[in-house]
py3Dmol code that shows the C-alpha trace and the ligand (Angstrom):
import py3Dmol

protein = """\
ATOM      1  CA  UNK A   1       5.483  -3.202  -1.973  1.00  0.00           C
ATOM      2  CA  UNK A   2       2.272  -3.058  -3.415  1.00  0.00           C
ATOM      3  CA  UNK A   3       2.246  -3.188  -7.432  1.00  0.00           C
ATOM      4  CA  UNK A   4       5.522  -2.803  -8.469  1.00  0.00           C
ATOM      5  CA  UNK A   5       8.832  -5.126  -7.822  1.00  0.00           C
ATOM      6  CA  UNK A   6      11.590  -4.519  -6.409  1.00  0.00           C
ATOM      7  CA  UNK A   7      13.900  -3.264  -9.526  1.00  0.00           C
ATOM      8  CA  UNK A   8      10.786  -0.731 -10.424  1.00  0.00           C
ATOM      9  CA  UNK A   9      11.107   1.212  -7.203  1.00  0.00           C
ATOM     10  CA  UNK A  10      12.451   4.177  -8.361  1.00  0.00           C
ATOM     11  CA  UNK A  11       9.925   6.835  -7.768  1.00  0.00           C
ATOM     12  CA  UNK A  12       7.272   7.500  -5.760  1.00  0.00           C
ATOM     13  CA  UNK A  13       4.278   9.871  -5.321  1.00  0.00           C
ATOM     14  CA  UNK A  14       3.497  10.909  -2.398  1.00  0.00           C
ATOM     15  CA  UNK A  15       0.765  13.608  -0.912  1.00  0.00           C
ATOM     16  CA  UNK A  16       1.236  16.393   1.660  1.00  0.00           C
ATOM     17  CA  UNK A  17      -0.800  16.265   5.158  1.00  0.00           C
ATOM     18  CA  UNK A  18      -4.216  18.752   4.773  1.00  0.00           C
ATOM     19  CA  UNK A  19      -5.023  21.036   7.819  1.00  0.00           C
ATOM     20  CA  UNK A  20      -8.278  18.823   7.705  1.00  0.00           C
ATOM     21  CA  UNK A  21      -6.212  15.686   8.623  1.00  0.00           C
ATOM     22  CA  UNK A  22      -7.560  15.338  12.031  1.00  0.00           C
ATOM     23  CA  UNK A  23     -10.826  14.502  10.161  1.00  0.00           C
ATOM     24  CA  UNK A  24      -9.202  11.607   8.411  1.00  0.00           C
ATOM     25  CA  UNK A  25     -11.458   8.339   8.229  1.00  0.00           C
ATOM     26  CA  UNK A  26     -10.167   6.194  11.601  1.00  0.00           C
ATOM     27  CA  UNK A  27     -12.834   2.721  11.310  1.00  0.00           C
ATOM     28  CA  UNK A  28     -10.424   0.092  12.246  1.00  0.00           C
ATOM     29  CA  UNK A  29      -7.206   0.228  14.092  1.00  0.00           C
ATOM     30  CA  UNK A  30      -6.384   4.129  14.037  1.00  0.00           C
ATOM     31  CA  UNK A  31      -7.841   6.068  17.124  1.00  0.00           C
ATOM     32  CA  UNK A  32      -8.096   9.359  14.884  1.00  0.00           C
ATOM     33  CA  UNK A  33      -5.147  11.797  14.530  1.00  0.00           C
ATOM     34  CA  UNK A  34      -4.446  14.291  17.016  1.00  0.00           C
ATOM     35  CA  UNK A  35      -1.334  16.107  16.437  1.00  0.00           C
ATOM     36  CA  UNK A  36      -1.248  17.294  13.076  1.00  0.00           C
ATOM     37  CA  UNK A  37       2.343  18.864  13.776  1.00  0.00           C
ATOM     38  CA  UNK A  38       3.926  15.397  15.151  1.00  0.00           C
ATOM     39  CA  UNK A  39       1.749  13.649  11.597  1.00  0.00           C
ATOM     40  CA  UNK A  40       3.989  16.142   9.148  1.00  0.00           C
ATOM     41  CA  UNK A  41       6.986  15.248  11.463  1.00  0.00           C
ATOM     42  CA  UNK A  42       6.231  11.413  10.591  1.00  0.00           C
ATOM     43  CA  UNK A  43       5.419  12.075   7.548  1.00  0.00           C
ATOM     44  CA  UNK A  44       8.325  13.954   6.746  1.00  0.00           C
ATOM     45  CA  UNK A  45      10.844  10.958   8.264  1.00  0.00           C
ATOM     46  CA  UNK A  46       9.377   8.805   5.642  1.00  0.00           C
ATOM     47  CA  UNK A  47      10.133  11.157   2.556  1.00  0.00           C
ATOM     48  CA  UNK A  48      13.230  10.901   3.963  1.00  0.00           C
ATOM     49  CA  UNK A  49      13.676   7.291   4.000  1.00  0.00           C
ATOM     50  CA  UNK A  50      12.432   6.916   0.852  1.00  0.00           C
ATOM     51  CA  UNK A  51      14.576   9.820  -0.498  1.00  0.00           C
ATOM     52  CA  UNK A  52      18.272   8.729   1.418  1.00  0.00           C
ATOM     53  CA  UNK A  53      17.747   5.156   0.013  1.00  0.00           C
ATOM     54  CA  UNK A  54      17.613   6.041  -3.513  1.00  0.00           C
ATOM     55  CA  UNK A  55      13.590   6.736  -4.608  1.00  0.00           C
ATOM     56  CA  UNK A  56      13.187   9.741  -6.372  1.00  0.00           C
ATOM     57  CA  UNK A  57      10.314  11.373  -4.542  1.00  0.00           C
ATOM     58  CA  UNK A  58       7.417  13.781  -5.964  1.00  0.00           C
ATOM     59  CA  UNK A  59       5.733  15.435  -2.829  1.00  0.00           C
ATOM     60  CA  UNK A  60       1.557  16.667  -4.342  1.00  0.00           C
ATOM     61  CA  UNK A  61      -0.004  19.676  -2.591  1.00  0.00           C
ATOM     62  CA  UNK A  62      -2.401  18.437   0.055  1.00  0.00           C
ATOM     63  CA  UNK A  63      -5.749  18.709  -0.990  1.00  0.00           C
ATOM     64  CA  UNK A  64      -7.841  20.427   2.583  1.00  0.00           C
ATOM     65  CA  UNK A  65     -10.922  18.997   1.263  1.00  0.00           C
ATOM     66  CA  UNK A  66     -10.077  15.513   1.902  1.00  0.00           C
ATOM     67  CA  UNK A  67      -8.754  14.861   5.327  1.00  0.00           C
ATOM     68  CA  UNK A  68      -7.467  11.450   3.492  1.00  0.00           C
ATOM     69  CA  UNK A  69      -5.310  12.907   0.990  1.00  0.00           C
ATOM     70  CA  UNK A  70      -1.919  11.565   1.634  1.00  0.00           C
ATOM     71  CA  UNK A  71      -3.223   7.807   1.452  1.00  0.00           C
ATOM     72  CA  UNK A  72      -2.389   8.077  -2.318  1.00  0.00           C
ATOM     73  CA  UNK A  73      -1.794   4.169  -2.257  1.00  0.00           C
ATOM     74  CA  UNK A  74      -5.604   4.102  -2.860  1.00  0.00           C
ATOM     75  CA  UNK A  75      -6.319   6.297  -5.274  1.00  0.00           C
ATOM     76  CA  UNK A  76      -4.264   4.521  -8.701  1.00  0.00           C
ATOM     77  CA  UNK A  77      -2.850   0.852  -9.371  1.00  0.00           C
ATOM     78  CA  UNK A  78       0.387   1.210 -11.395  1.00  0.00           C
ATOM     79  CA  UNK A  79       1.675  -2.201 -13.027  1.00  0.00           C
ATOM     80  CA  UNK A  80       4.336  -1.872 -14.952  1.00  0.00           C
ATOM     81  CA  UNK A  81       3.823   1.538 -15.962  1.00  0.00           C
ATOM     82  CA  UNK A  82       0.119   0.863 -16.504  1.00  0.00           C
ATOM     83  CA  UNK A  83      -1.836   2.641 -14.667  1.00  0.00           C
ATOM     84  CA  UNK A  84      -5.793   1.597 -13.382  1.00  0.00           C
ATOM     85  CA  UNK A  85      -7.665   4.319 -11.891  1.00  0.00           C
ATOM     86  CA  UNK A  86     -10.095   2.832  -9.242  1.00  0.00           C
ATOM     87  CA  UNK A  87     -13.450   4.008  -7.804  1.00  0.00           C
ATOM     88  CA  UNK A  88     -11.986   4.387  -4.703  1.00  0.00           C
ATOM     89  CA  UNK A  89     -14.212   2.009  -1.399  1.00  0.00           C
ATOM     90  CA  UNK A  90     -15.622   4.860   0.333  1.00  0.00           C
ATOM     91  CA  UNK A  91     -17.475   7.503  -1.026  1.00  0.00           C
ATOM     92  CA  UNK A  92     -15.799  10.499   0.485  1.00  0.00           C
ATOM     93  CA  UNK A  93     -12.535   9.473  -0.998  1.00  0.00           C
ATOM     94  CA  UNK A  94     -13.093   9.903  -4.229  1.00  0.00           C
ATOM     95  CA  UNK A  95     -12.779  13.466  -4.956  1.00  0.00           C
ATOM     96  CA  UNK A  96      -8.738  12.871  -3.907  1.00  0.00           C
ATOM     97  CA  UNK A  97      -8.307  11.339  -7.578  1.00  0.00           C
ATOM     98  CA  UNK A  98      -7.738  14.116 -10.180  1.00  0.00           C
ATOM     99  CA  UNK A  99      -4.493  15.621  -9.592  1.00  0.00           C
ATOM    100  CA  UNK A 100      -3.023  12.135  -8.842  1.00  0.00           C
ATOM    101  CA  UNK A 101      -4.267  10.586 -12.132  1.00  0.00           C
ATOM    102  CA  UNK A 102      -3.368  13.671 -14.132  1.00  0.00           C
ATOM    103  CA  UNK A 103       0.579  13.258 -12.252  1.00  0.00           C
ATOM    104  CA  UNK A 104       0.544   9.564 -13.611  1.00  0.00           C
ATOM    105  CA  UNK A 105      -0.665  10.435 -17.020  1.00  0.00           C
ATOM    106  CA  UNK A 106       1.473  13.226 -17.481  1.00  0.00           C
ATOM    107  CA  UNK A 107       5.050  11.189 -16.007  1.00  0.00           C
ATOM    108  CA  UNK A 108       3.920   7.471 -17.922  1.00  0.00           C
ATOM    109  CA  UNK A 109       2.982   8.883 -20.965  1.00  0.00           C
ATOM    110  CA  UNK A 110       2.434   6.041 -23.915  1.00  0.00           C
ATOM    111  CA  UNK A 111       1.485   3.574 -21.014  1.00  0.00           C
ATOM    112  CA  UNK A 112      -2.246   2.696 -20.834  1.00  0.00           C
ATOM    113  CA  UNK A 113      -4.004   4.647 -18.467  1.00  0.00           C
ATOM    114  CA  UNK A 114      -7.844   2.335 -17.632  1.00  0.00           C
ATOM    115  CA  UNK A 115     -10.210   4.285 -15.797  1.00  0.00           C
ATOM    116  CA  UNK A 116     -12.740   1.951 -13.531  1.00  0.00           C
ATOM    117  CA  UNK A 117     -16.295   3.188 -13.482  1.00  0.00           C
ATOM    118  CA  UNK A 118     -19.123   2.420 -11.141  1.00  0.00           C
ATOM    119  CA  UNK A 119     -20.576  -0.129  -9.267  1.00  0.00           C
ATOM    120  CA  UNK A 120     -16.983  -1.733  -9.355  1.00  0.00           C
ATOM    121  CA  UNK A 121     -14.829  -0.081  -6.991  1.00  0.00           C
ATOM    122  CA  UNK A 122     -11.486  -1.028  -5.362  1.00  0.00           C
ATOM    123  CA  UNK A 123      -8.690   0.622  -2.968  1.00  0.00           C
ATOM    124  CA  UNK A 124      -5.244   0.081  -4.323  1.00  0.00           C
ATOM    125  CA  UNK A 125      -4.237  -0.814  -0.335  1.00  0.00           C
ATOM    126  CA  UNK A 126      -5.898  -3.944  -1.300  1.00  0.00           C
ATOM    127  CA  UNK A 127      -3.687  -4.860  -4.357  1.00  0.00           C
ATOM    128  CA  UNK A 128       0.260  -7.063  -3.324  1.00  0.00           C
ATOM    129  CA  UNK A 129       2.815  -8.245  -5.687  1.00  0.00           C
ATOM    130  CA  UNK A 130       5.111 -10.852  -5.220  1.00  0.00           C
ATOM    131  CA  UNK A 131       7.482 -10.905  -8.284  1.00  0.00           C
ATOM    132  CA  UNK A 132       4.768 -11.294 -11.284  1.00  0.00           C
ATOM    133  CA  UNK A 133       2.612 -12.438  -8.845  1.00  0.00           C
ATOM    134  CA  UNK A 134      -0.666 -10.290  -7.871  1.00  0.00           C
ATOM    135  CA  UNK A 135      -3.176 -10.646  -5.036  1.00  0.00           C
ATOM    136  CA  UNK A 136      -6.340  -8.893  -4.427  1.00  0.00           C
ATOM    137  CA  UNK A 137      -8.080  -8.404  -1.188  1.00  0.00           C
ATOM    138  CA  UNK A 138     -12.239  -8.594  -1.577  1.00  0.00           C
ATOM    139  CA  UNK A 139     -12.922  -6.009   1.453  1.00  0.00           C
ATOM    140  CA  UNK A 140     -15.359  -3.455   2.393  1.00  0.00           C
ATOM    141  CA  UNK A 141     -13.617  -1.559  -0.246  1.00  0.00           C
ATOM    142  CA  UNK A 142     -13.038  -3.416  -3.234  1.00  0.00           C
ATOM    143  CA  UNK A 143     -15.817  -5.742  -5.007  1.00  0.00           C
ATOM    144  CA  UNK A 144     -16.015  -8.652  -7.157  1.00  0.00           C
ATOM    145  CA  UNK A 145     -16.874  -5.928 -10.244  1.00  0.00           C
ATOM    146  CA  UNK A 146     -13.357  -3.893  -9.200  1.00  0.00           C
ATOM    147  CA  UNK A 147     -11.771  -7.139  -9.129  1.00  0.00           C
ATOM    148  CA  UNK A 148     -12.799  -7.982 -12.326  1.00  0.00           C
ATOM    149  CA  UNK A 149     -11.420  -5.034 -13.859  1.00  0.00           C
ATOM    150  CA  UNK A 150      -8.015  -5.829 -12.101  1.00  0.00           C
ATOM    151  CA  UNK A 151      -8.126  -8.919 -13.635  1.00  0.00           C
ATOM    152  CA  UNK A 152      -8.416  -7.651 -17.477  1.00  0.00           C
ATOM    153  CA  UNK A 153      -5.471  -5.673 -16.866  1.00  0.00           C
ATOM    154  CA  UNK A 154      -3.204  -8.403 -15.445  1.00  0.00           C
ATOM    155  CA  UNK A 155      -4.286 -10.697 -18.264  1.00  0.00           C
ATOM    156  CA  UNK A 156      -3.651  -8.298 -20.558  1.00  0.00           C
ATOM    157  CA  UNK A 157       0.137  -7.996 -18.651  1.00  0.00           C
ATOM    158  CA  UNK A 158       0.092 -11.614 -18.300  1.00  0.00           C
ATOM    159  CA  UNK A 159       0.451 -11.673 -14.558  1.00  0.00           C
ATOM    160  CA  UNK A 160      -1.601 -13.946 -12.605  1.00  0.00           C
ATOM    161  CA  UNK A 161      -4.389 -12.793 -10.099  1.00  0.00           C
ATOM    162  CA  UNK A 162      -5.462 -14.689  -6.693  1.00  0.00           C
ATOM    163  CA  UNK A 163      -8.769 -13.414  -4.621  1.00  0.00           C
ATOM    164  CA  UNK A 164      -7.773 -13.042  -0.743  1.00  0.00           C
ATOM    165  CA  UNK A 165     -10.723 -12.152   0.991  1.00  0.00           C
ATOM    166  CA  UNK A 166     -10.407 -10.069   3.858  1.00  0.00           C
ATOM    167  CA  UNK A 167     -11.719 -10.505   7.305  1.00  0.00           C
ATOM    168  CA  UNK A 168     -14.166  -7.707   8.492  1.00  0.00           C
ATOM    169  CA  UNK A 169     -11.797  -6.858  11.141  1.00  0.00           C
ATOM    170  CA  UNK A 170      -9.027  -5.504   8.742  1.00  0.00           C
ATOM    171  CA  UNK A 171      -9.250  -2.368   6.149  1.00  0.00           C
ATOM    172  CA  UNK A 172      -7.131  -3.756   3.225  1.00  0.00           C
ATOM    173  CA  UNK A 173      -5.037  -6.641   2.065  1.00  0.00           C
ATOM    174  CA  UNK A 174      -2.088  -4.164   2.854  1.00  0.00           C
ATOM    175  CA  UNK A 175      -3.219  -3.530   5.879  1.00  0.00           C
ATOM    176  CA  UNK A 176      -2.716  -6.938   7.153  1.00  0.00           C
ATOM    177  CA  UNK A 177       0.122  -8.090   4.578  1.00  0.00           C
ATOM    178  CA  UNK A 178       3.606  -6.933   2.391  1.00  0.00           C
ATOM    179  CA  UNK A 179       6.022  -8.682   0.954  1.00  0.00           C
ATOM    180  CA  UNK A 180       9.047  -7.191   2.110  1.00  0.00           C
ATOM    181  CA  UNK A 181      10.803  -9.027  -1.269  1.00  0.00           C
ATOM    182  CA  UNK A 182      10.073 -10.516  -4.253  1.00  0.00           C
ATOM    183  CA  UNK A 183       9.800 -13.985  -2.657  1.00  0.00           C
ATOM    184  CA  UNK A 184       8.372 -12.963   1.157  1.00  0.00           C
ATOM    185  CA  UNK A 185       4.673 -12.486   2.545  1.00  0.00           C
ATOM    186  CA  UNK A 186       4.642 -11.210   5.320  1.00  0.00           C
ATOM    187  CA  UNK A 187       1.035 -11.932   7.530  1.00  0.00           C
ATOM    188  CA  UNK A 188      -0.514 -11.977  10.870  1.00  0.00           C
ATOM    189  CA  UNK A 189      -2.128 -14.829  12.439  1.00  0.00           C
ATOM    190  CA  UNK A 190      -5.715 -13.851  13.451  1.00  0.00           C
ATOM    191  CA  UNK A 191      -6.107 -12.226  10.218  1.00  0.00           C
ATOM    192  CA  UNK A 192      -5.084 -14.545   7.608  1.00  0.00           C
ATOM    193  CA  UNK A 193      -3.791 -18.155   6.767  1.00  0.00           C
ATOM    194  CA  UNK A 194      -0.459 -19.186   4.605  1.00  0.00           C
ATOM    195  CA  UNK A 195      -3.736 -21.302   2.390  1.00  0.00           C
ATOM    196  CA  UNK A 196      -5.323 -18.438   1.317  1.00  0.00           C
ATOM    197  CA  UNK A 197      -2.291 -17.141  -0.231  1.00  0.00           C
ATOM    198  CA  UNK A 198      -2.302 -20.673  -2.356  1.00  0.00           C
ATOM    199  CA  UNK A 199       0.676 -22.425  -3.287  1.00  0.00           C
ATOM    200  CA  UNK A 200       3.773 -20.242  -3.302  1.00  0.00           C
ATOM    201  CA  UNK A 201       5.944 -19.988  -6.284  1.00  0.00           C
ATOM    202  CA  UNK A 202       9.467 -21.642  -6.476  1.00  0.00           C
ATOM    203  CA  UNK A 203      12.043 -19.915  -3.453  1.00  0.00           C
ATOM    204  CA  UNK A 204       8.666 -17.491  -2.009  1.00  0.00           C
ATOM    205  CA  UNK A 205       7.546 -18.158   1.611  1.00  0.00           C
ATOM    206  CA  UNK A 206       5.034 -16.831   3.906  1.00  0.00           C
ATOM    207  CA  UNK A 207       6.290 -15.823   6.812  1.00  0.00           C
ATOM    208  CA  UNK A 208       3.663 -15.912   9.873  1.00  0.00           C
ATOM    209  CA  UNK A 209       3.907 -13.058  12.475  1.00  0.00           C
ATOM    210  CA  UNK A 210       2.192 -12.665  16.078  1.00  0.00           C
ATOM    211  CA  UNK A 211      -1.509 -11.342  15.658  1.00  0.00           C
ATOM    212  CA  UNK A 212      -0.145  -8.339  17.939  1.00  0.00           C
ATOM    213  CA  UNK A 213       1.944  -7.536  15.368  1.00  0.00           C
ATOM    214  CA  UNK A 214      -0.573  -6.930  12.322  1.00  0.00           C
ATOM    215  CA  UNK A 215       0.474  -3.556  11.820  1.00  0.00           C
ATOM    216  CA  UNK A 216       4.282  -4.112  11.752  1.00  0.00           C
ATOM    217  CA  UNK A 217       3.572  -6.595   8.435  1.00  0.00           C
ATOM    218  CA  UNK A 218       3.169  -3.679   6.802  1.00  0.00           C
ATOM    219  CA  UNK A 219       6.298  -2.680   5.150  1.00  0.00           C
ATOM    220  CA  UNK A 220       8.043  -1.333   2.098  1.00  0.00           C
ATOM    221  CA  UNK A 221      11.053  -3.404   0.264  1.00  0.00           C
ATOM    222  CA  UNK A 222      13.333  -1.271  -1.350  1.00  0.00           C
ATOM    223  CA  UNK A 223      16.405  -2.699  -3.280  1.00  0.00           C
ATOM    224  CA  UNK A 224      19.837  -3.524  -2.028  1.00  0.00           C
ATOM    225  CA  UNK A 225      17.758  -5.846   1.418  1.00  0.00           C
ATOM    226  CA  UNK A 226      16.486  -2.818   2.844  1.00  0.00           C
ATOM    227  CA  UNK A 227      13.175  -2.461   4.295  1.00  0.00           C
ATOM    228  CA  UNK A 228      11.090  -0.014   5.715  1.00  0.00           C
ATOM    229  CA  UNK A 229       9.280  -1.033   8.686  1.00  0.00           C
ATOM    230  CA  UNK A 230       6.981   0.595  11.640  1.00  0.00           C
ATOM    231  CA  UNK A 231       8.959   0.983  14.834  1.00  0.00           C
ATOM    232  CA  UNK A 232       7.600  -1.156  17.569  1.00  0.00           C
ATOM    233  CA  UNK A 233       6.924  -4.525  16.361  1.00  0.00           C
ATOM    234  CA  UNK A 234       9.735  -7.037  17.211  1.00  0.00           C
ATOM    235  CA  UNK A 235       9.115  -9.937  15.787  1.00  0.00           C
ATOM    236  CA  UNK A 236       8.612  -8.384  12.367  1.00  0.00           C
ATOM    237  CA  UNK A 237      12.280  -6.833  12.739  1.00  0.00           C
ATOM    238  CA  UNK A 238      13.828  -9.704  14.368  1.00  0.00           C
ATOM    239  CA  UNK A 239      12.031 -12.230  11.303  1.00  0.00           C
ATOM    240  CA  UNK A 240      13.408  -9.544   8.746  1.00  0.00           C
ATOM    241  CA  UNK A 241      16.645  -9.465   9.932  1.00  0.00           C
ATOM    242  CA  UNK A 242      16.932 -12.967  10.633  1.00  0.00           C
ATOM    243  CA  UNK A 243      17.416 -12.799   6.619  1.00  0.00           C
ATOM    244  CA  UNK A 244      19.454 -10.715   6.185  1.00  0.00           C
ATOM    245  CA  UNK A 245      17.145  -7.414   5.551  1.00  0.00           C
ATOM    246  CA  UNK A 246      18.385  -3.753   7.000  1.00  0.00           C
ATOM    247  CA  UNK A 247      15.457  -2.841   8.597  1.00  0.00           C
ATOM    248  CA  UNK A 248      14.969   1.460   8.304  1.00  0.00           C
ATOM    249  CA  UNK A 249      12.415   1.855  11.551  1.00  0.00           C
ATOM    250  CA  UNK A 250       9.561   4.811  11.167  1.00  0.00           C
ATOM    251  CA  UNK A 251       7.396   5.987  13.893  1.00  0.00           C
ATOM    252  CA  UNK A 252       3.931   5.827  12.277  1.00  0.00           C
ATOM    253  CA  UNK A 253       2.386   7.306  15.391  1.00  0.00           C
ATOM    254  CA  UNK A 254       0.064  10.193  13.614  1.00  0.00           C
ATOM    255  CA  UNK A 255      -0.195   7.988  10.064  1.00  0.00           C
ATOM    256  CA  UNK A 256      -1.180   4.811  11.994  1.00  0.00           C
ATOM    257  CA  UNK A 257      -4.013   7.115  13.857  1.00  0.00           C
ATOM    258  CA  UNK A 258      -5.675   7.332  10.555  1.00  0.00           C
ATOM    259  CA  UNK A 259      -6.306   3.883  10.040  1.00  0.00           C
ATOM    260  CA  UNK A 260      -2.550   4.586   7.532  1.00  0.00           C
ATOM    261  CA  UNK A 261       0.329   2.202   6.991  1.00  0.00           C
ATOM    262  CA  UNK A 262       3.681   2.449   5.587  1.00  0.00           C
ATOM    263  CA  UNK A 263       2.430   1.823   1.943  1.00  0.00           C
ATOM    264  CA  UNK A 264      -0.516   3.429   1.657  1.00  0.00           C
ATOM    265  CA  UNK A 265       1.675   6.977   1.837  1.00  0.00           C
ATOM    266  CA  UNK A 266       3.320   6.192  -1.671  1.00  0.00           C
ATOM    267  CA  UNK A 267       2.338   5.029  -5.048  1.00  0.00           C
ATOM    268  CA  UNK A 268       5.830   3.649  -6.808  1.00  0.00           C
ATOM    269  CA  UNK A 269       5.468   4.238 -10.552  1.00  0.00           C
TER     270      UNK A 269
END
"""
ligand_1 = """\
5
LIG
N -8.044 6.491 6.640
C -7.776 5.700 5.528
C -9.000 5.077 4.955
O -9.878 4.692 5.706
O -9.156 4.988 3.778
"""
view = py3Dmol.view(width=600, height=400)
view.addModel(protein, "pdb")
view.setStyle({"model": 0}, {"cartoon": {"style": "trace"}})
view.addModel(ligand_1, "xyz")
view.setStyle({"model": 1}, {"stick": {}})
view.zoomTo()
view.show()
């Protein structure tokens, strides 16, 4: 879901898997990719999905320099056709920027583009929406400074901003969270409380999965009660459909290897 709601998802950015993929940063739940045939295969199945549910879908070059290059999710924050470009968390990240920021700039122009500079930094994996509501996770990859910045921007907007912070177990807030809707949170016990959240909004929940099941809360809401989700985490589906969602089920074999989820492969904009 990350930054934009449900009636904005109409196109996405995504970024083509570089030879150097196998290289791809793999710190907390990915083992490291080893099939970089079987990653474009994944990756290829959720272009697809994206594409055969109704999101117009820009595919960049890869960029072989940066074995990280299709975690675009990352790299820009685009709220309501705003657009903050972060100092990405982790140093040898943040040469992946340039062609994604010049994209944005060239398809949303008259929006504000904001450009963050250093010693804040921030990973747009760490950045949920529900409705007009934001979060931010405070991780090994985004600081108080980044947050900061975030926070301009959304009161600028007029959208509220709560601080999640992030266990030192888990990569981003994304990593551990999605809201599948406008008015669902999906999280993992083990990882995260409902409290930390704060009180929900009129008709929102948060919905509390198995800690087995971090990486299946995950997912991407598209329009019409469809959701994407990672194949292979049961409860997730069963909770999802339980409400009437149409779950579309991805293996994320090669993507999950890299320490990816479903969101980080797209920025909606
Ligand atoms: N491999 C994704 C990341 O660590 O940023």
């Amino acid at each position: 879901m990350a930054t934009v709601r449900l009636d904005q998802k109409s196109r996405a950015l995504v970024r083509a898997i570089p030879d150097s993929y196998p290289e791809a940063l793999a710190n907390f739940f990915g083992s490291g990719p080893t099939d970089i045939e079987l990653a474009k295969v994944h990756h290829a199945a959720y272009v697809e999905a994206l594409s055969l549910n109704g999101v117009e879908v820009t595919v960049l070059d890869a960029d072989h320099a940066h074995p990280d290059c299709i975690f675009v999710e990352d790299q820009a924050v685009v709220i309501d056709g705003h657009v903050l470009l972060p100092v990405p968390g982790h140093e040898s990240r943040r040469g992946e920027q340039p062609p994604i920021a010049n994209f944005l700039s060239d398809e949303l122009q008259g929006h504000q583009i904001c450009k963050m500079e250093p010693p804040a930094m921030m990973d747009g994996g760490d950045i949920l929406r529900l409705g007009d509501l934001f979060f931010v996770g405070r991780s090994t990859r985004t600081n108080d400074a980044g947050i900061e910045e975030l926070r301009d921007l959304l009161d600028h907007l007029g959208h509220e901003l709560r601080v999640v912070d992030i266990p030192p177990h888990a990569l981003h807030l994304t990593s551990v969270s999605s809201t599948p809707s406008d008015q669902i949170i999906l999280v993992p016990e083990g990882y995260l409380t409902p409290e930390a959240f704060g009180e929900m909004p009129e008709g929102c929940e948060v919905i509390m999965m198995p800690e087995e099941e971090v990486y299946g809360c995950n997912t991407i809401g598209l329009p019409d009660n469809k959701v994407i989700i990672a194949d292979g985490y049961p409860t997730v589906k069963k909770a999802l459909e339980d409400r009437g969602f149409e779950c579309i089920v991805l293996d994320m074999g090669q993507i999950r290897a890299a320490d990816g989820s479903l969101t980080c492969c797209s920025i909606f904009y």
